[in-house]
C-alpha positions as CSV (number, residue, x, y, z in Angstrom):
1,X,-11.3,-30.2,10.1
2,X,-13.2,-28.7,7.2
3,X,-16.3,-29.7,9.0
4,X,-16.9,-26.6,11.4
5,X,-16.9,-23.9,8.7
6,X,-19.4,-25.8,6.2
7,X,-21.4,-26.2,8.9
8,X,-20.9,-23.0,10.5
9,X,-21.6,-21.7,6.7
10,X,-24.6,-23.4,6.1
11,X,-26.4,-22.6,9.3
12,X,-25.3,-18.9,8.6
13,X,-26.8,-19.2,4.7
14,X,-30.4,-21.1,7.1
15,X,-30.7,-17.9,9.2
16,X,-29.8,-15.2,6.7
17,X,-33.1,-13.3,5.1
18,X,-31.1,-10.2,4.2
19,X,-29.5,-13.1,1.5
20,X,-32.8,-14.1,0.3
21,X,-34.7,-10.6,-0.1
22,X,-32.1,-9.3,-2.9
23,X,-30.5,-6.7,-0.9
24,X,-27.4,-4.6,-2.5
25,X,-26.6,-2.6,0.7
26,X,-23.3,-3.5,0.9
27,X,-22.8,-3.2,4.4
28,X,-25.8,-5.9,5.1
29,X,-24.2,-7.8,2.4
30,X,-20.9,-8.2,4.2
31,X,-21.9,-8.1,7.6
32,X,-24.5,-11.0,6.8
33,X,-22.2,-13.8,5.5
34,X,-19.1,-12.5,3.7
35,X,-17.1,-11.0,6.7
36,X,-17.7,-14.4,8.6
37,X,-15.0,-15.9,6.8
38,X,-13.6,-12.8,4.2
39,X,-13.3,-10.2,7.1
40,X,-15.2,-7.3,7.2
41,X,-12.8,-5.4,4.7
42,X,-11.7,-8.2,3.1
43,X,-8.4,-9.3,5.5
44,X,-9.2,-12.6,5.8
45,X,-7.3,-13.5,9.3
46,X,-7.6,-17.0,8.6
47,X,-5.4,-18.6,6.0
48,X,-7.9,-21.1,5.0
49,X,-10.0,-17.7,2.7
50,X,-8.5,-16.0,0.3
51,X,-7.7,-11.6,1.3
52,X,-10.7,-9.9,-1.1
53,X,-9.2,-6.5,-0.1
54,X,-7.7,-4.7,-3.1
55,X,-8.6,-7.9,-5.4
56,X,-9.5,-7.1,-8.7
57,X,-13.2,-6.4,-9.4
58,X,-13.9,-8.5,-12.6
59,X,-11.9,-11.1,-11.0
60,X,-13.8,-11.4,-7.9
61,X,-17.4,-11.1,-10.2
62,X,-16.2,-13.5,-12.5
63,X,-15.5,-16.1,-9.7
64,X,-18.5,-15.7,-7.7
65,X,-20.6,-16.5,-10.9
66,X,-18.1,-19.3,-11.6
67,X,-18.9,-20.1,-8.1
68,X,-22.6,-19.7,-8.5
69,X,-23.1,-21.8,-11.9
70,X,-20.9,-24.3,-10.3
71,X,-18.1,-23.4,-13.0
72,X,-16.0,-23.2,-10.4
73,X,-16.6,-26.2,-7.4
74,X,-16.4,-25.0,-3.5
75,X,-17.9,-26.9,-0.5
76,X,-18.2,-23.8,0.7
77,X,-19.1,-20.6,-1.5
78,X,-21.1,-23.4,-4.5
79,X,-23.9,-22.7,-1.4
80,X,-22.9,-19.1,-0.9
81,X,-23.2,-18.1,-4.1
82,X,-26.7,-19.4,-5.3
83,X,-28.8,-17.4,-4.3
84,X,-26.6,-14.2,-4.8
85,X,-27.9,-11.9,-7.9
86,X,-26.1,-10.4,-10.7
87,X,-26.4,-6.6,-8.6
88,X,-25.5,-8.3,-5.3
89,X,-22.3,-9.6,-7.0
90,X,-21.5,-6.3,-8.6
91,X,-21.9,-4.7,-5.3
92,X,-19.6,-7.3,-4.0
93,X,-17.2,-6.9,-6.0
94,X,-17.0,-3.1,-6.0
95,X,-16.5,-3.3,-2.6
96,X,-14.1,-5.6,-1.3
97,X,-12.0,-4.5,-4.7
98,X,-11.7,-0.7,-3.3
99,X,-10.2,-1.8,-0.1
100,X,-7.0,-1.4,0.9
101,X,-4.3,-4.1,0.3
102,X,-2.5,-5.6,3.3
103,X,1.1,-4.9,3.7
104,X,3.7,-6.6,5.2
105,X,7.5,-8.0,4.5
106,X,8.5,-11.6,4.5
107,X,10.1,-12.2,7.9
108,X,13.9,-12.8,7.6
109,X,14.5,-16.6,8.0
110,X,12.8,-17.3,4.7
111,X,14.6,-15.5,2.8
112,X,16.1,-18.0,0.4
113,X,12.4,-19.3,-0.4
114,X,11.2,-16.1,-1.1
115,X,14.9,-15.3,-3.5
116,X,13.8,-18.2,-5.4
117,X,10.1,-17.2,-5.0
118,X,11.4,-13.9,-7.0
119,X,13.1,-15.6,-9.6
120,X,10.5,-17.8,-10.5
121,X,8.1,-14.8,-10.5
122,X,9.8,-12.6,-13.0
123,X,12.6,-14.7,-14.7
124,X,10.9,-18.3,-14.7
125,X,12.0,-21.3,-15.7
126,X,13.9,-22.0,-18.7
127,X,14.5,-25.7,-18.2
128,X,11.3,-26.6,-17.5
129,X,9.3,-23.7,-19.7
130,X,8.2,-21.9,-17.0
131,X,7.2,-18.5,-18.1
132,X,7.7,-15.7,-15.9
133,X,4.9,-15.2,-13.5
134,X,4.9,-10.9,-13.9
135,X,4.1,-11.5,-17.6
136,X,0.5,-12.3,-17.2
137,X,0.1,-11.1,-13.4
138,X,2.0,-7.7,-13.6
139,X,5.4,-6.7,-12.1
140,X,3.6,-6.2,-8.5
141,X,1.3,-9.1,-8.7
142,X,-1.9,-6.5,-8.5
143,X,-3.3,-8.6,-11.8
144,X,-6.2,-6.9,-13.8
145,X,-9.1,-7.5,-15.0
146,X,-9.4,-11.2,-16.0
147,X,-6.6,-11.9,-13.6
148,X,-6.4,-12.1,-9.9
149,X,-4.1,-9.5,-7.4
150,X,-2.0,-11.6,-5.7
151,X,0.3,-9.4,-4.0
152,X,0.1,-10.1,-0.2
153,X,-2.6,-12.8,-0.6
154,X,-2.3,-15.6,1.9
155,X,0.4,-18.2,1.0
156,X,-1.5,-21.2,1.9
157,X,-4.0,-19.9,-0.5
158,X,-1.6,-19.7,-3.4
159,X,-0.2,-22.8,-2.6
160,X,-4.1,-24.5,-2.5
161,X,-4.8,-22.8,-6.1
162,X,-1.6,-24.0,-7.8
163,X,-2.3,-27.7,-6.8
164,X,-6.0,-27.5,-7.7
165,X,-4.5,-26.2,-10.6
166,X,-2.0,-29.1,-11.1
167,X,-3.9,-31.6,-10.6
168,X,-7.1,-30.2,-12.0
169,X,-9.2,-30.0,-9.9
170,X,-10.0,-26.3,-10.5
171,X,-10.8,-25.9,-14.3
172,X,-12.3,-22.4,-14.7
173,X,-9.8,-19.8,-15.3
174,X,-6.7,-19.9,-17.8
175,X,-6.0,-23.1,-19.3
176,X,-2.2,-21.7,-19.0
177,X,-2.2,-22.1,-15.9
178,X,-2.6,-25.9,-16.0
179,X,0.9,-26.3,-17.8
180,X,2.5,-23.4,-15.7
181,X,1.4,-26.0,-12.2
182,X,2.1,-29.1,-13.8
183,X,5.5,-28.1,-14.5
184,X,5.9,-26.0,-11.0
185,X,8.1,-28.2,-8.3
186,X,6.5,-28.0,-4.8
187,X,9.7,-26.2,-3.8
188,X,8.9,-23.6,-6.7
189,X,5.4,-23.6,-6.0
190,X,6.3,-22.7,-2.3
191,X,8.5,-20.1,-2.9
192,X,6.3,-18.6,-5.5
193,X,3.3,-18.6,-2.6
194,X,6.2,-16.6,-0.7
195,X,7.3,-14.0,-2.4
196,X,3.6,-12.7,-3.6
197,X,2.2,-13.1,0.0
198,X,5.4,-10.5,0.8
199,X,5.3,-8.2,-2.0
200,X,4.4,-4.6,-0.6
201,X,3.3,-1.9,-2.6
202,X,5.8,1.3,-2.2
């Protein structure tokens, strides 16, 4: 099923000189490939790309260079990335990182996941040396600098990056987080993936 989107990508990346020429307008930038999949404000309606909106700046720089040196290994953004320059990624960034978060509340009938969810996040694991989630990613999930916002990111997409995590097939961020995945059951994971896709800012 992943199919249609690399191919839908690549023919957009074949047709897209506003990519080529270098541009930094940032609304050319976004409207020409980025909001395809990202959303044009970075709301990602599909749960198969990750919300930019609100994300950390040097987070969303350092990944698109990860993503353009093949650090960091995408069917999908290894090919959008390329051709993108160190100004067009700055641009990027800037952008989607000044847009509002997305806010919503976890619906009722999952609230036991998202109770454990919680705990995991702030208390962790003692058992199985889990450390609490809020001491590297903040109380609120908004991360910082070297660390992703995950508050109110896509579940599924949490759930993706813990396993590529686990089982290593992403390698270019925090070696912590190896351990923290290895050691995460797929129930914890789960709720984890939960509670931070919930959390609204008051």
């Amino acid at each position: 099923m992943r199919l249609m989107p690399i191919l839908f990508t690549a023919f957009t990346l074949a047709t897209s000189p506003l990519w080529a020429e270098g541009t930094t307008d940032i609304t050319e930038l976004r409207n020409d490939v980025c909001s395809h999949c990202h959303g044009a404000e970075g709301e990602a309606s599909s749960r198969m790309y990750p919300r930019l909106a609100a994300q950390n700046r040097d987070y969303i720089e350092k990944q698109l260079r990860n993503f353009r040196d093949g650090t960091r290994e995408s069917d999908i953004m290894n090919g959008m990335a390329e051709n993108l320059s160190d100004a067009q990624i700055t641009a990027l960034a800037q952008y989607y990182s000044a847009q509002p978060g997305l806010k919503h509340r976890v619906r009722s009938s999952k609230q036991a996941l998202e109770a454990v969810g919680y705990y995991i996040y702030h208390e962790g694991n003692e058992y199985t040396k889990i450390p609490p989630c809020a001491d590297c990613h903040g109380e609120f999930a908004a991360g910082d600098a070297s660390l992703p916002r995950l508050a109110g990111q896509h579940r599924y997409y949490v759930v993706e990056q813990l396993m590529a995590f686990e089982d290593r097939s992403r390698t270019n961020d925090s070696a912590i987080m190896h351990s923290v995945a290895k050691n995460l059951t797929e129930l914890e994971i789960n709720a984890v993936a939960l509670y931070v896709s919930g959390l609204v800012e008051e």
